[in-house]
C-alpha positions as a Python dict, from the first residue, in 0.01 Angstrom:
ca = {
    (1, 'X'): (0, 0, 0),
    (2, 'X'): (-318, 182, 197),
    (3, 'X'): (-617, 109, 121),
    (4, 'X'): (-662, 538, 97),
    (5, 'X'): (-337, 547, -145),
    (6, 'X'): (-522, 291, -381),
    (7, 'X'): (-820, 457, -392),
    (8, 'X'): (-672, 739, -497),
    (9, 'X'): (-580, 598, -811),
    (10, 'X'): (-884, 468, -927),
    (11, 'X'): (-1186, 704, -1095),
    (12, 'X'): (-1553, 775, -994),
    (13, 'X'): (-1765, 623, -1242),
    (14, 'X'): (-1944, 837, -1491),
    (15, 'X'): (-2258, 938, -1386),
    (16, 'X'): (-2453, 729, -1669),
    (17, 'X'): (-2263, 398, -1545),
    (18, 'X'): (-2359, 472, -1186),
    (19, 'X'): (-2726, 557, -1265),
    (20, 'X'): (-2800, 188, -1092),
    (21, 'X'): (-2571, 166, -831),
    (22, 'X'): (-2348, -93, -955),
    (23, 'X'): (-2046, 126, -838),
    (24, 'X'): (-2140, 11, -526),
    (25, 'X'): (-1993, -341, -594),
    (26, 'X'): (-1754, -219, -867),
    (27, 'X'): (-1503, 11, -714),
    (28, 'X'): (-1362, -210, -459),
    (29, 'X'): (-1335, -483, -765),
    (30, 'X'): (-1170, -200, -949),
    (31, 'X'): (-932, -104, -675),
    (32, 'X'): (-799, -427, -580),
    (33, 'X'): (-726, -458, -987),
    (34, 'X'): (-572, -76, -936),
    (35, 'X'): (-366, -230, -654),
    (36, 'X'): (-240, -520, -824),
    (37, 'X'): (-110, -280, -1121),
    (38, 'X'): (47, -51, -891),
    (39, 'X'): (314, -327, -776),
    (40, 'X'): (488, -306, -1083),
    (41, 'X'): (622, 11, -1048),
    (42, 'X'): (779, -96, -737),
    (43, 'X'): (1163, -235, -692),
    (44, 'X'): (1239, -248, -1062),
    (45, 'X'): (1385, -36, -1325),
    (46, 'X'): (1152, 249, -1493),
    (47, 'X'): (1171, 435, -1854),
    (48, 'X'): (1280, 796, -1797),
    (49, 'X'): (975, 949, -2039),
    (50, 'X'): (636, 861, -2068),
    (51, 'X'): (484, 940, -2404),
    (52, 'X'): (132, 973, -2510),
    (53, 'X'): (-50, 1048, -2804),
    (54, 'X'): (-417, 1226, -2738),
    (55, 'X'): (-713, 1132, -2930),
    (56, 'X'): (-899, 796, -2895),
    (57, 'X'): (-524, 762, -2627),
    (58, 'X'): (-594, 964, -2352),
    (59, 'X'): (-968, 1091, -2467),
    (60, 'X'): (-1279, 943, -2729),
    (61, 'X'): (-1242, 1133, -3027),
    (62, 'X'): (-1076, 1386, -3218),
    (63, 'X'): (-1052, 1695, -3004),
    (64, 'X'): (-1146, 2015, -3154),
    (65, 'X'): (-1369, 1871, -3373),
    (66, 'X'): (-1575, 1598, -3192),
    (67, 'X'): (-1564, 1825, -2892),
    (68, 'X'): (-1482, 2179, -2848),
    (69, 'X'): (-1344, 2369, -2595),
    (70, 'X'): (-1361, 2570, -2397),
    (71, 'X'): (-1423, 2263, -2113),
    (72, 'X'): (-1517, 2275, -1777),
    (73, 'X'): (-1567, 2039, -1483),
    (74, 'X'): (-1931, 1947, -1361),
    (75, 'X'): (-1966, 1782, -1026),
    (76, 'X'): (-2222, 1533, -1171),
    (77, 'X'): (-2127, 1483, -1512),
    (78, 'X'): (-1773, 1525, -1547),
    (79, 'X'): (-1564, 1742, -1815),
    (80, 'X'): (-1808, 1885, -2068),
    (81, 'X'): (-1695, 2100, -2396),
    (82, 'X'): (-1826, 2411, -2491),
    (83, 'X'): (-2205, 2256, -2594),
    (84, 'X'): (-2211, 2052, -2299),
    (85, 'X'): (-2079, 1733, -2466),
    (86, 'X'): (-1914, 1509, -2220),
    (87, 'X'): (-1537, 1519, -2300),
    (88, 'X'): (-1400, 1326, -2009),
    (89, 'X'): (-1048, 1090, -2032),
    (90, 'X'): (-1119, 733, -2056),
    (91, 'X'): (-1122, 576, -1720),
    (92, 'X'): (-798, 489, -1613),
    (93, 'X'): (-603, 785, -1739),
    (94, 'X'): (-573, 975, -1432),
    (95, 'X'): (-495, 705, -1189),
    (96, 'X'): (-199, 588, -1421),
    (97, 'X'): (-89, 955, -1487),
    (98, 'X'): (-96, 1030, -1077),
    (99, 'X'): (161, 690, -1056),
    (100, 'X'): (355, 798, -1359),
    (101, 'X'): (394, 1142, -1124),
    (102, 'X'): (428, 942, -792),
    (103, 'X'): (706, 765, -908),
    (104, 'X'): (886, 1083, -1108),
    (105, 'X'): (856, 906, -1449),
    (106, 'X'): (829, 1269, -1695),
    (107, 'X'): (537, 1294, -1920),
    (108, 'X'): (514, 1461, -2278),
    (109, 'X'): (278, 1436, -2594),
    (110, 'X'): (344, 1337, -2922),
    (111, 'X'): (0, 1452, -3126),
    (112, 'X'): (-79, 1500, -3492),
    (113, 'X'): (-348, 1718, -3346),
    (114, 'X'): (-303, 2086, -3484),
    (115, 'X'): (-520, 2244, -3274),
    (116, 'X'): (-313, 2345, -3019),
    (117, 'X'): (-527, 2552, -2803),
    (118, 'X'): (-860, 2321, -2785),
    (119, 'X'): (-553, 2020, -2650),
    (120, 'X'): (-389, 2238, -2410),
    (121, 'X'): (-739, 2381, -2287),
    (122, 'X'): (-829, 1987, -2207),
    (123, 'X'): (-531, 1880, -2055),
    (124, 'X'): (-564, 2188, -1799),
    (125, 'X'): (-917, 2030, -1729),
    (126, 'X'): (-821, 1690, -1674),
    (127, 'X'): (-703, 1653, -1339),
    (128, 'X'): (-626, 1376, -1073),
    (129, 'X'): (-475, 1330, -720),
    (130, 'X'): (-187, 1231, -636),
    (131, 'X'): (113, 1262, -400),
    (132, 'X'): (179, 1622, -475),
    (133, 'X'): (-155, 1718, -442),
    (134, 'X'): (-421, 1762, -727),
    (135, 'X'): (-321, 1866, -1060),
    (136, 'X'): (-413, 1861, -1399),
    (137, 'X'): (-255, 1678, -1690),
    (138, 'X'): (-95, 2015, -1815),
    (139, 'X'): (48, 2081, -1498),
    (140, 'X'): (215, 1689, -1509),
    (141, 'X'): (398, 1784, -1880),
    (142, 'X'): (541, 2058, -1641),
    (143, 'X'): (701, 2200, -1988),
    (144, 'X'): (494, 2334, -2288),
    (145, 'X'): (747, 2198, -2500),
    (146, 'X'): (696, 1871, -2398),
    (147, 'X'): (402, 1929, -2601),
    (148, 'X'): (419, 1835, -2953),
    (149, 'X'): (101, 1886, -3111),
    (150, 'X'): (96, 1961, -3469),
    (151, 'X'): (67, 1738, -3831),
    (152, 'X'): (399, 1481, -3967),
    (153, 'X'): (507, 1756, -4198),
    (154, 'X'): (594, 1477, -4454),
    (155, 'X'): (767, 1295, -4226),
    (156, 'X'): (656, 910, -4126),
    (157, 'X'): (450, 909, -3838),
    (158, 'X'): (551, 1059, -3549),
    (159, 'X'): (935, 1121, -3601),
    (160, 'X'): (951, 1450, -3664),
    (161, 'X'): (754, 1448, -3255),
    (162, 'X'): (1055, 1246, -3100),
    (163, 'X'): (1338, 1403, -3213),
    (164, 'X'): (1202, 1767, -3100),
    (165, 'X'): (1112, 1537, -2770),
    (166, 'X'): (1446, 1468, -2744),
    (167, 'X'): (1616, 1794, -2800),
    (168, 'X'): (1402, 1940, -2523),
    (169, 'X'): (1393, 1659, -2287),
    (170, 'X'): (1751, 1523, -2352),
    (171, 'X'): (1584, 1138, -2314),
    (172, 'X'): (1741, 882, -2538),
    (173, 'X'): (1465, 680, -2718),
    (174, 'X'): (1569, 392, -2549),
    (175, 'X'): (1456, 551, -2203),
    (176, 'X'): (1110, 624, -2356),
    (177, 'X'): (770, 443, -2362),
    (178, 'X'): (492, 564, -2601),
    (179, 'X'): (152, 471, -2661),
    (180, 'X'): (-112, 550, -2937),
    (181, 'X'): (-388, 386, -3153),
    (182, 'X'): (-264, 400, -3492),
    (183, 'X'): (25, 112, -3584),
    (184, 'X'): (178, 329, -3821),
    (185, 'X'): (273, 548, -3504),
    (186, 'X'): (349, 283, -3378),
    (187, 'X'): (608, 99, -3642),
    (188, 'X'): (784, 451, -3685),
    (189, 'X'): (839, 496, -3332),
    (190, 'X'): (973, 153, -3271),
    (191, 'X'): (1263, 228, -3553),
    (192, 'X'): (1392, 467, -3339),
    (193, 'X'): (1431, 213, -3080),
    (194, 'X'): (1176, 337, -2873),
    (195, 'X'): (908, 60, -2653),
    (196, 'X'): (588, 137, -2816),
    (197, 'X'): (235, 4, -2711),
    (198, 'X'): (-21, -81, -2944),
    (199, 'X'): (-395, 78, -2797),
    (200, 'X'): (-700, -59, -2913),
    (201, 'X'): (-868, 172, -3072),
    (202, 'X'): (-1179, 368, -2863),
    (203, 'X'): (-1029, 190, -2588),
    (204, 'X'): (-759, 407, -2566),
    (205, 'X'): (-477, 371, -2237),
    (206, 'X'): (-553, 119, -1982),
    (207, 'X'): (-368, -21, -1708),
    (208, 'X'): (-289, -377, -1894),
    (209, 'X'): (-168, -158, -2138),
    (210, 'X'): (34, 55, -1914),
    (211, 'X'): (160, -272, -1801),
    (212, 'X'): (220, -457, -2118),
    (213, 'X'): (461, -132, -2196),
    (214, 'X'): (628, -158, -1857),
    (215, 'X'): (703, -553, -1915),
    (216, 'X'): (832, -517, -2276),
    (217, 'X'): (1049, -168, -2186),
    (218, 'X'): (1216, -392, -1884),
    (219, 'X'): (1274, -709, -2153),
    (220, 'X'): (1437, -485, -2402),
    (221, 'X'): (1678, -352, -2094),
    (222, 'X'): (1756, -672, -1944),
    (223, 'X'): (1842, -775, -2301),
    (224, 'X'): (2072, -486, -2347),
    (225, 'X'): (2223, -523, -2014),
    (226, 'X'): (2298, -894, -2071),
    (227, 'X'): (2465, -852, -2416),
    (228, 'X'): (2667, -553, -2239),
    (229, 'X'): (2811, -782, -1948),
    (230, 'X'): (2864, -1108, -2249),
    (231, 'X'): (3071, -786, -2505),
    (232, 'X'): (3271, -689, -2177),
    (233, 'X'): (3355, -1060, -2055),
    (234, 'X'): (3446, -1139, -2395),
    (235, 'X'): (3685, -824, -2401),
    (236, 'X'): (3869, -949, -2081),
    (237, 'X'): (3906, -1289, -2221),
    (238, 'X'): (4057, -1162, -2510),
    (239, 'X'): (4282, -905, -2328),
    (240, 'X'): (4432, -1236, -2096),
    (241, 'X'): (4443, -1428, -2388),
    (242, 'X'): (4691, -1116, -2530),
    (243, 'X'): (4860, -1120, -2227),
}
């Protein structure tokens, strides 16, 4: 992989971490880490859906409360909301969301964030590079109704969100990867058989966690696959043994 194609993936520091030049020495430690990551998404199976949840997953905070929109881009300081707060992803959001693109993985929300508008005005704001050109996070969901932003309704944590993801999409749950910062999200989803990850909380999605979702998604399949192959070996055997 190109030194330019890396690169690409990996974020300018905020301006307040770059106030004494130590990006200098940390973005080509950050890229070769970028680079490493990026080899797993070559020559090996991939989940069909990538799933995130929003706040303190993609973004610090709650949005529409702890930051307003509407947002804009500043050159210097990044995405600010509506009283100039910064509101910008955490730091390795785009570069994994331009690979989830570059390697046609499909992207959708699962959020118990009601406020609809403030999310969607973010997402538009957020935007990266990557093979197709630049786009925002909005324009990666591709399909508003891969949106689904609104409370439980009663129903344990997010599975009212995955079944309507579902519908729309046509994904199985075992095809899907989801991450979020709350383990009860996480312990619902994983009934429905779907590869959750765990976030730390106001750490939100990182490339080891990216990763660690890739690994255990590819050790559930290999799993199933095996236990497929053992069922229809023992079905032959059985069949001769008949015969």
């Amino acid at each position: 992989m190109s030194a330019t194609a890396v690169m690409a993936h990996v974020d300018v520091l905020p301006a307040e971490d770059a106030a004494d030049g130590s990006e200098l020495t940390f973005l080509p430690q950050r890229a070769a880490r970028v680079s490493m990551y990026l080899q797993a998404f070559n020559g090996d199976k991939l989940p069909k859906l990538a799933v995130f949840d929003l706040d303190y997953t993609l973004w610090w905070g709650d949005c529409g409360k702890d930051m307003q929109a509407p947002y804009t881009y500043c050159r210097w300081a990044g995405i600010l909301d509506k009283w100039g707060a910064p509101a910008n992803p955490y730091a390795d959001v785009r570069g994994i969301m331009a690979t989830l693109v570059d390697n046609d993985i499909s992207i959708a929300i699962a959020s118990r964030n009601p406020d609809v508008a403030s999310v969607t005005n973010l997402l538009r704001t957020i935007k990266f590079a990557c093979k197709k050109g630049s786009m925002s996070i909005y324009d990666a969901v591709g399909n508003p109704a891969y949106i689904q932003a609104y409370g439980s309704g009663g129903c344990g944590g997010k599975t009212k969100h995955f079944t309507a993801l579902h519908q729309v999409t046509g994904v199985d749950f075992s095809q899907m990867i989801f991450f979020d910062d709350l383990e009860e999200n996480i312990n619902f989803a994983e009934r429905l058989g779907i590869t959750s990850v765990l976030l730390r909380h106001r750490i939100g999605l990182t490339w080891e966690s990216m990763i660690a979702g890739l690994v255990m998604w590819r050790s559930k399949h290999a799993v199933s696959e095996a236990e497929a192959v053992a069922t229809a070996e023992a079905g032959e055997a059985e069949a001769k043994d008949k015969v």
